[in-house]
RODO-2510 file (C-alpha; in nm, 4 decimals, decimal comma):
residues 378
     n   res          X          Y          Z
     1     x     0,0000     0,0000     0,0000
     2     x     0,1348     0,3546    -0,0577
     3     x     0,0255     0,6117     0,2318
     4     x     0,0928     0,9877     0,1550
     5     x     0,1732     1,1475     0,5061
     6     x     0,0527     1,4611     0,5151
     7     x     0,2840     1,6826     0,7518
     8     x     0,1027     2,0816     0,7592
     9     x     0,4127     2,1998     0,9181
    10     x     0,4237     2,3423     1,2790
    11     x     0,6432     2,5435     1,5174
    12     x     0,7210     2,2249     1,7617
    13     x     0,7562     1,9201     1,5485
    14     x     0,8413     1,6329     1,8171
    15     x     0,6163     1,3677     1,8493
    16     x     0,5199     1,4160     1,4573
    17     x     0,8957     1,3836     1,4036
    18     x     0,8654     1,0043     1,5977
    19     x     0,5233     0,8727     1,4615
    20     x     0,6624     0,9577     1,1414
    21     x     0,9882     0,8217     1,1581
    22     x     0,8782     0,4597     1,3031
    23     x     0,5336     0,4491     1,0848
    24     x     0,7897     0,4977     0,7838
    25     x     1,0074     0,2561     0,9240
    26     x     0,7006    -0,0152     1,0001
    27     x     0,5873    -0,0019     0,6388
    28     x     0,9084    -0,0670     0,4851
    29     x     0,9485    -0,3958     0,6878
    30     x     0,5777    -0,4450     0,5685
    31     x     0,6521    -0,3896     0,1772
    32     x     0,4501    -0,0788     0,1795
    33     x     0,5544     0,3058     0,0976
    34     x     0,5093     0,6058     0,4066
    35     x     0,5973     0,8818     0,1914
    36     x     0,5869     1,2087     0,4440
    37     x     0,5050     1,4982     0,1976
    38     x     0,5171     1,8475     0,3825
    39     x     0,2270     2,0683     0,2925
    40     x     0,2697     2,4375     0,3502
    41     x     0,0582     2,7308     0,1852
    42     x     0,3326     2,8166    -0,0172
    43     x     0,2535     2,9993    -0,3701
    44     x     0,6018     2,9859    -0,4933
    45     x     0,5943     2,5467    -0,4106
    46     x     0,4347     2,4839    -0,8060
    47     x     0,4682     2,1270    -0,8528
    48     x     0,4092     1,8452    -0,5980
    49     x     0,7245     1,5967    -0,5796
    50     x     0,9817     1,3682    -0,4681
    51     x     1,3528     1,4460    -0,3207
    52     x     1,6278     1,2303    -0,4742
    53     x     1,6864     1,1493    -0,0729
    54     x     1,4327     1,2472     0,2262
    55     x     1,5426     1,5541     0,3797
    56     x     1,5738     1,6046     0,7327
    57     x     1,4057     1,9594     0,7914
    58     x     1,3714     2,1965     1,1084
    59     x     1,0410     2,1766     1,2925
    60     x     1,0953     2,4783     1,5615
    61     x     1,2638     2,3265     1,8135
    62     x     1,3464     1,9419     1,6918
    63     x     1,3127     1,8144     1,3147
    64     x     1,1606     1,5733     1,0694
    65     x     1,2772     1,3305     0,8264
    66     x     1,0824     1,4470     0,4724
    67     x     0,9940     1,2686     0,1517
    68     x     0,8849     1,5107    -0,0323
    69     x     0,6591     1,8003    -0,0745
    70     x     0,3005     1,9266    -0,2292
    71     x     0,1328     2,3238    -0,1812
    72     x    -0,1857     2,3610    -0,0074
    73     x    -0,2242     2,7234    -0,1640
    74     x    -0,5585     2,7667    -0,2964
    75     x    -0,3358     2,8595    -0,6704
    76     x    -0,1805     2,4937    -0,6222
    77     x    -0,4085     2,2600    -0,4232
    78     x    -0,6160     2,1196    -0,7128
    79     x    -0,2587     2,0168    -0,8751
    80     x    -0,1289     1,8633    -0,5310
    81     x    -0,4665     1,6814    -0,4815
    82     x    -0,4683     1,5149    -0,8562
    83     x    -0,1105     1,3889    -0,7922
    84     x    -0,2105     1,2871    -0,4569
    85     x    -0,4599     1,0577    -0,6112
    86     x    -0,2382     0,9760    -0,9057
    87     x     0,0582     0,8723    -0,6830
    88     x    -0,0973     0,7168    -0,3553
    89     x    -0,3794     0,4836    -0,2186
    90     x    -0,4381     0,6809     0,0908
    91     x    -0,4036     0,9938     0,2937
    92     x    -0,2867     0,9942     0,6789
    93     x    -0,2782     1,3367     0,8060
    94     x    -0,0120     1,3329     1,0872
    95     x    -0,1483     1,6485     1,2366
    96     x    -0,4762     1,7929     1,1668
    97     x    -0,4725     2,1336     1,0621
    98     x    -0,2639     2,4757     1,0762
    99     x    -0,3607     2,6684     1,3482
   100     x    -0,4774     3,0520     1,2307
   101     x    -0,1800     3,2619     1,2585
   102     x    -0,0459     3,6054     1,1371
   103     x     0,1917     3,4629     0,9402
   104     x    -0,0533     3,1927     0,7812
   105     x    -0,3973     3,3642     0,7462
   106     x    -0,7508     3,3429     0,8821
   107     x    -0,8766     3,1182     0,6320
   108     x    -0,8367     2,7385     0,6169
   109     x    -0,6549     2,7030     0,3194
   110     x    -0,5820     2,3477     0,3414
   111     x    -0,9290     2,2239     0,3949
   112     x    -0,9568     2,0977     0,0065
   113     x    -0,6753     1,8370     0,1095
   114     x    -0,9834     1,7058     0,3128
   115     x    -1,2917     1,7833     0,0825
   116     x    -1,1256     1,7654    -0,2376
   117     x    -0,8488     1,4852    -0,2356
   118     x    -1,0793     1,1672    -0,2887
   119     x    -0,8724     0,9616    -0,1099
   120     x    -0,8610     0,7340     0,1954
   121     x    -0,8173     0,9963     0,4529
   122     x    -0,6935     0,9126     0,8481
   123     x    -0,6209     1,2031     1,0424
   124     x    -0,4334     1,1508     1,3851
   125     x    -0,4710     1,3738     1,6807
   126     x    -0,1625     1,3740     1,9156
   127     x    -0,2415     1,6273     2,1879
   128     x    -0,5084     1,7330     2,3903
   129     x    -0,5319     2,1159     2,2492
   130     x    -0,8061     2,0034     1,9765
   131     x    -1,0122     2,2810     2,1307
   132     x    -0,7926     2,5495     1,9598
   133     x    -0,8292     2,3650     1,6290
   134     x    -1,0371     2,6570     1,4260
   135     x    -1,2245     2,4837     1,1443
   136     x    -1,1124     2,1246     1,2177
   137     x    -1,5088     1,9736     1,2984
   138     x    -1,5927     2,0151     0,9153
   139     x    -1,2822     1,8968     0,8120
   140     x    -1,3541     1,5733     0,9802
   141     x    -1,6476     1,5056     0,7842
   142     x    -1,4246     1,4347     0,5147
   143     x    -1,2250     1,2252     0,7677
   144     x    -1,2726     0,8313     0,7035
   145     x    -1,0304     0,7532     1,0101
   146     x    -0,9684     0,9690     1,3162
   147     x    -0,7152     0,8546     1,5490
   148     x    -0,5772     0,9611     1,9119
   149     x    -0,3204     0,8227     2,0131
   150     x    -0,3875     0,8148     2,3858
   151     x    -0,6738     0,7321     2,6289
   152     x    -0,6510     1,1362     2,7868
   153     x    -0,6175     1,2731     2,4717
   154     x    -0,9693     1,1114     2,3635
   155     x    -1,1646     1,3035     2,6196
   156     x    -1,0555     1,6421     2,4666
   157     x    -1,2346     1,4542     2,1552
   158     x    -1,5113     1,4058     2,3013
   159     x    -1,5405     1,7341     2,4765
   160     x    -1,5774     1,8519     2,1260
   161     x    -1,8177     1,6353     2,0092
   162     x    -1,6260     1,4303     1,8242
   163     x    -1,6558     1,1076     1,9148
   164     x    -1,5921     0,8259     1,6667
   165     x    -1,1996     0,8161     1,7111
   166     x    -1,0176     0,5026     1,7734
   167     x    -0,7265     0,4654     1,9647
   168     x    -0,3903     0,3975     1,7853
   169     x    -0,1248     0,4760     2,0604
   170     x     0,2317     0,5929     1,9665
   171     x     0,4569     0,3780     1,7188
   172     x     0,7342     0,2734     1,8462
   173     x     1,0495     0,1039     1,6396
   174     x     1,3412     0,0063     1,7721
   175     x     1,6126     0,1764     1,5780
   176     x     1,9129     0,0017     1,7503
   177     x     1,9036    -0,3937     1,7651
   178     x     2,2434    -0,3781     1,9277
   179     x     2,2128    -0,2865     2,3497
   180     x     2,4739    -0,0837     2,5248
   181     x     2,5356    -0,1069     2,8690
   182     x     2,4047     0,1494     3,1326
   183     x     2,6545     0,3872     3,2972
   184     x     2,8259     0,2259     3,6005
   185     x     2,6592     0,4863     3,8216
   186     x     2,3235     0,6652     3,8333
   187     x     2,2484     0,8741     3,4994
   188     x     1,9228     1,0708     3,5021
   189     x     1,8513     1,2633     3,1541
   190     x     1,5902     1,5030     3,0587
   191     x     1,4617     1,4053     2,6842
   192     x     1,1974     1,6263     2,6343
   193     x     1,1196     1,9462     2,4815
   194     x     1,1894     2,2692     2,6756
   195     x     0,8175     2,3702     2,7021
   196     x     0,6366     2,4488     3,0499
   197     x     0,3648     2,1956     3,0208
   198     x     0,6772     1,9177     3,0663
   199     x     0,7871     2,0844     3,3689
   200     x     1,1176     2,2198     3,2652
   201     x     1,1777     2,4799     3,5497
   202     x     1,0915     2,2880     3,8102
   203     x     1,3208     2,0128     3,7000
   204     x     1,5846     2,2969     3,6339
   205     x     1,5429     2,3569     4,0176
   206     x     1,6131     2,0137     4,1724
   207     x     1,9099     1,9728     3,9220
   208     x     2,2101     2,0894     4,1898
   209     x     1,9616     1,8701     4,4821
   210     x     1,9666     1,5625     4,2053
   211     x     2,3209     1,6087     4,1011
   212     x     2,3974     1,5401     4,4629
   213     x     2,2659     1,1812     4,4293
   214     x     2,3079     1,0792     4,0231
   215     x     2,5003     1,2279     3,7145
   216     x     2,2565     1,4588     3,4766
   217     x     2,2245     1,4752     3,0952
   218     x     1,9957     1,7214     2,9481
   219     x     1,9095     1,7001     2,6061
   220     x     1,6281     1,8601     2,3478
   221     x     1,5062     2,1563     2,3244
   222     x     1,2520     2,4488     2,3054
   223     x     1,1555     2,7997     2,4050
   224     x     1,1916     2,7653     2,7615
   225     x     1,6104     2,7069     2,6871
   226     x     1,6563     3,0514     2,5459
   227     x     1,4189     3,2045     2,8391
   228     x     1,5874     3,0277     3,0808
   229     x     1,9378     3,1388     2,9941
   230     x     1,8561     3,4513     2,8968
   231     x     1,6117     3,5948     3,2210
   232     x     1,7192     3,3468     3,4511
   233     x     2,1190     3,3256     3,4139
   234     x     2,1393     3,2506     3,7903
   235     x     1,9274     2,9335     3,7814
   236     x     2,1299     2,8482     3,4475
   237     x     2,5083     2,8804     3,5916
   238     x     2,3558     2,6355     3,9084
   239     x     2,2911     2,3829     3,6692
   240     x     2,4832     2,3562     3,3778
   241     x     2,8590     2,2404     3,3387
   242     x     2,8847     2,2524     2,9454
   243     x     2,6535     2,3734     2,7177
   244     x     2,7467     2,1315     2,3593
   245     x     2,4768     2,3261     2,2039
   246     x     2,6633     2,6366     2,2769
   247     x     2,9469     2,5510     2,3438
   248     x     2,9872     2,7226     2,6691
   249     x     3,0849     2,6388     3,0337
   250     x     2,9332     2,7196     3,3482
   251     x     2,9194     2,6231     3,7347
   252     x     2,6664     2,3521     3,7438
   253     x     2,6895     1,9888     3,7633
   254     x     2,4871     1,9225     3,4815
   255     x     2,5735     1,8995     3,0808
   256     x     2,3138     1,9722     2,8462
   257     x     2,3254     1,8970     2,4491
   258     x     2,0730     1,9804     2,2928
   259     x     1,8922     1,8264     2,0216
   260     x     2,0406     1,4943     1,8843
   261     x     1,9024     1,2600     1,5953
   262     x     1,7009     1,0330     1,7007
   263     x     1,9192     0,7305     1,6841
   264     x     2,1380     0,9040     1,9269
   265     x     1,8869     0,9355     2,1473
   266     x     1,8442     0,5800     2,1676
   267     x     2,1597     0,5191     2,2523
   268     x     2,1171     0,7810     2,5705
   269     x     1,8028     0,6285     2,6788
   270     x     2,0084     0,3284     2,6860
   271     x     2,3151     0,4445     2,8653
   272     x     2,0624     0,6088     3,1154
   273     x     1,9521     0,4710     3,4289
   274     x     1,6055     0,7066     3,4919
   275     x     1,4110     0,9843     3,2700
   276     x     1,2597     1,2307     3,4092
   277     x     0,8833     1,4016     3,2372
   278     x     0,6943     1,5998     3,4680
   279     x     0,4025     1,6564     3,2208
   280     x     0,0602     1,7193     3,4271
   281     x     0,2327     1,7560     3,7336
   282     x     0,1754     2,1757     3,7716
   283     x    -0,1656     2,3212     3,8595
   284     x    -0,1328     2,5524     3,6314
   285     x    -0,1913     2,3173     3,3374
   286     x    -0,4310     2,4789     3,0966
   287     x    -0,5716     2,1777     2,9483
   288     x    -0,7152     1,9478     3,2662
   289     x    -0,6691     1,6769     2,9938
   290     x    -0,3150     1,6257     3,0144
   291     x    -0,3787     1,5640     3,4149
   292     x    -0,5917     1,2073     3,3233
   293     x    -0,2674     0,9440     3,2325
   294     x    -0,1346     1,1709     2,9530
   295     x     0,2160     1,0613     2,8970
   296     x     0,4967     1,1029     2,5997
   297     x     0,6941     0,9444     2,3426
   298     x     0,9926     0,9582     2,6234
   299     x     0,8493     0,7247     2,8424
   300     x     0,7770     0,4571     2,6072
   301     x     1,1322     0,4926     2,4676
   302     x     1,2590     0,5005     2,8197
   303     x     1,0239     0,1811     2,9035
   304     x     1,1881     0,0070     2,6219
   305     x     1,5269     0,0681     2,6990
   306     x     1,5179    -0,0058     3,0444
   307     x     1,5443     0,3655     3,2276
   308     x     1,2974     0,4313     3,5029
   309     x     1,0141     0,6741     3,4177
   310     x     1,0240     0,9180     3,6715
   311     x     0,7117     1,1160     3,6127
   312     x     0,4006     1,3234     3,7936
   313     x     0,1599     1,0807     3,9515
   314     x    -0,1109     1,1628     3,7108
   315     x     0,0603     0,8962     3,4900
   316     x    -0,0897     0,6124     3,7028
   317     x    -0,3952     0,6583     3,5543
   318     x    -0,1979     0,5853     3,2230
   319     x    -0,1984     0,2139     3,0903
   320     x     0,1488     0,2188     3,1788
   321     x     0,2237    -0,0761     3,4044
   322     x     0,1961     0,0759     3,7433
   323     x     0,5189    -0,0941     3,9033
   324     x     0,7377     0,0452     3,6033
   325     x     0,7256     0,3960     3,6895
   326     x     0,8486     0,6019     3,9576
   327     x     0,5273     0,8684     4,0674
   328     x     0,5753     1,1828     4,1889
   329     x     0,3645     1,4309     4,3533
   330     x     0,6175     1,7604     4,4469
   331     x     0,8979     1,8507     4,2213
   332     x     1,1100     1,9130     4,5522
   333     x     1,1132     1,5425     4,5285
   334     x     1,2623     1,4527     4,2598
   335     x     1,6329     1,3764     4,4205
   336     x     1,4956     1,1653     4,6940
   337     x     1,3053     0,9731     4,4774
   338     x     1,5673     0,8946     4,2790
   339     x     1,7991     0,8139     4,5925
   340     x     1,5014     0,6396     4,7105
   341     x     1,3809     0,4207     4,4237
   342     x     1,6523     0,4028     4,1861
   343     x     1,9306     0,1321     4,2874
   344     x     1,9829    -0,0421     3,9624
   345     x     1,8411     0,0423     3,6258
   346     x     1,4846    -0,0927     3,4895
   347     x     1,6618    -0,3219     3,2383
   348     x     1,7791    -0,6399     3,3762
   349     x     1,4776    -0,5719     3,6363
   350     x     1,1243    -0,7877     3,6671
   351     x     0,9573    -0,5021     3,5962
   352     x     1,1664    -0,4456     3,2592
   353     x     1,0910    -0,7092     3,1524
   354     x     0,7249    -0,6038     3,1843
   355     x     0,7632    -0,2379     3,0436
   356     x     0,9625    -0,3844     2,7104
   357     x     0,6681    -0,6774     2,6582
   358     x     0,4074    -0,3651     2,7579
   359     x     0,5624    -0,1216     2,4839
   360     x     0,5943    -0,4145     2,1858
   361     x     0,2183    -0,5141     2,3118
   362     x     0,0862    -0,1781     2,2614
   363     x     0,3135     0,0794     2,1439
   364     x     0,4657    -0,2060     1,8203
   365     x     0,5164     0,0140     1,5343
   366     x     0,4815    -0,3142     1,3199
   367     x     0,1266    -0,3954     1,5218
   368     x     0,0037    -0,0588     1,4460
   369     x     0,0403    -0,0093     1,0988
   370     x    -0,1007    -0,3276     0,9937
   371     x    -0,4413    -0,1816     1,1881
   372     x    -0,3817     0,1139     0,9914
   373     x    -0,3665    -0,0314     0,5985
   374     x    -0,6710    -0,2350     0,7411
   375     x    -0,8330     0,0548     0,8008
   376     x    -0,7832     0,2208     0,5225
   377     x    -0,8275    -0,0376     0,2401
   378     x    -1,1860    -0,0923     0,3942
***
């Protein structure tokens, strides 16, 4: 089967970036062709097509892997839709819609991608904000297949109205067959974006308290790095030793580096011995959604790899396996639950063994995409 993903870029690519990357990766082991075509509203983008070699492109803060690319301008969009149809058997829109912006308009733009392309069409949703979607409820009439990838996601759904999406949780693929061992001693990394919803100032604050009890590795990043350094240069110089993104040092006992590809990443999730995601965890959480089990891409790559979740205790009301993550309630907490809890790493553990079987179970990359073509062949 070919499958066009549709990518409408956005300011903060991550978790498009890895449901992307191991969908692509699932359908090649299955014979089949994820193509991920970027669709902007670009006048000047005249003819849909192909790169020679996928090009990996910036997405704000982290970046995507990219096939190819098609215009959504209303000069272009009847052309991209014909080749659409010409080239493909399906559409699965990896995010739903561009959000109304200065720089992009008032007017949906892209909506004949959904009316007009008379394709399969699956559309996945992959946060709770589907409330700030303008325009997205007629689009979805169009929609054949809508997806959420999450159980706390689906209530923001349903809050909506919307409320014939099935749940197809986040791929995951294994990028490295080959393990490599933990560090010796305790390594705790940060692998998430630098955006306040994760929790990255309070986690900035316990770094000297956890530095005192396990080595620290920082990594991504996002808005909240350049605010950070720039307004609070106090709370920076506490906590970093060497800034690779920078290339700067400081006072701190921490080293932070930035964004790395994502088979790097795997190799830090398996050096590491906990990961730390405090997403939910602050009561000032817009969205009361991401405070029922919402939980990341990290923590299934951590899960896999065999480094302890640490995360807010929202997250027990996740399907996560209960007795593979490490709950916590008060961000002050965070070193003595690691002191605490952590005195080997999850892999070689009972309980890693559950959290790999849990994440090949439900998070299999290979499982998923097979309900996906079934879907969408009808």
């Amino acid at each position: 089967m070919k499958v066009a993903c549709i990518y409408f870029p956005i300011s903060s690519v991550g978790g498009i970036a890895s449901e992307a990357r191991a969908y692509k990766l699932a359908a090649i082991e299955a014979g089949d062709t994820f193509d991920v075509i970027r669709c902007p509203d670009s006048i000047q983008m005249k003819t849909p097509n192909i790169y020679p070699v996928p090009q990996l492109q910036r997405g704000g803060d982290t970046f995507i892997s990219v096939d190819g690319e098609c215009s959504h301008h209303y000069k272009h969009v009847g052309k991209t839709c014909r080749w659409l149809e010409n080239n493909y058997d399906a559409l699965f829109i990896i995010h739903p819609c561009p959000h109304p912006t200065k720089a992009y308009g008032q007017m949906p733009r892209w909506m004949p991608i959904y009316e007009n392309c008379k394709l399969p069409k699956a559309v996945k949703f992959m946060d709770a904000y589907v409330s700030t979607y303008k325009w997205i409820i007629p689009a979805l009439e169009f929609a054949d297949h809508i997806y959420v990838n999450q159980p706390a996601y689906q209530l923001s759904l349903e809050a909506v109205g919307i409320t014939r999406s099935v749940l197809r949780p986040k791929p995951f693929h294994a990028i490295s067959r080959t393990p490599l061992p933990k560090n010796e001693t305790r390594l705790t990394v940060w692998p998430n974006q630098w955006k306040d919803i994760k929790g990255i100032k309070p986690f900035m604050e316990q770094v000297p308290e956890i530095a005192k009890v396990s080595d620290i590795e920082l990594y991504s990043n996002g808005i909240r790095y350049y605010q950070i350094r720039k307004d609070d240069p106090d709370l920076w110089n506490r906590c970093i030793s060497q800034d690779h993104f920078k290339d700067e040092t400081f006072e701190g006992p921490a080293n932070f580096y930035g964004y790395v590809t994502p088979y790097e990443m795997t190799k830090v999730f398996q050096r590491a011995w906990c990961s730390v995601n405090l997403q939910g965890l602050s009561a000032r959480v817009k969205h009361s959604y991401y405070r029922e089990g919402s939980y990341n891409n990290t923590e299934v790559e951590a899960l896999y790899w065999g480094a302890w979740p640490i995360v807010a205790e929202q997250v027990l009301k996740s399907p996560i396996p209960s007795e593979c993550l490490i709950p916590i309630s008060d961000s002050t907490k965070l070193a003595e639950a690691i002191e605490i809890s952590v005195d080997q790493p999850l892999a070689g553990s009972a309980e890693g063994a559950i959290a790999r079987e849990w994440v090949e179970d439900v998070h299999g990359a290979g499982i998923l995409w097979s309900q996906i073509t079934d879907d969408l062949r009808g």
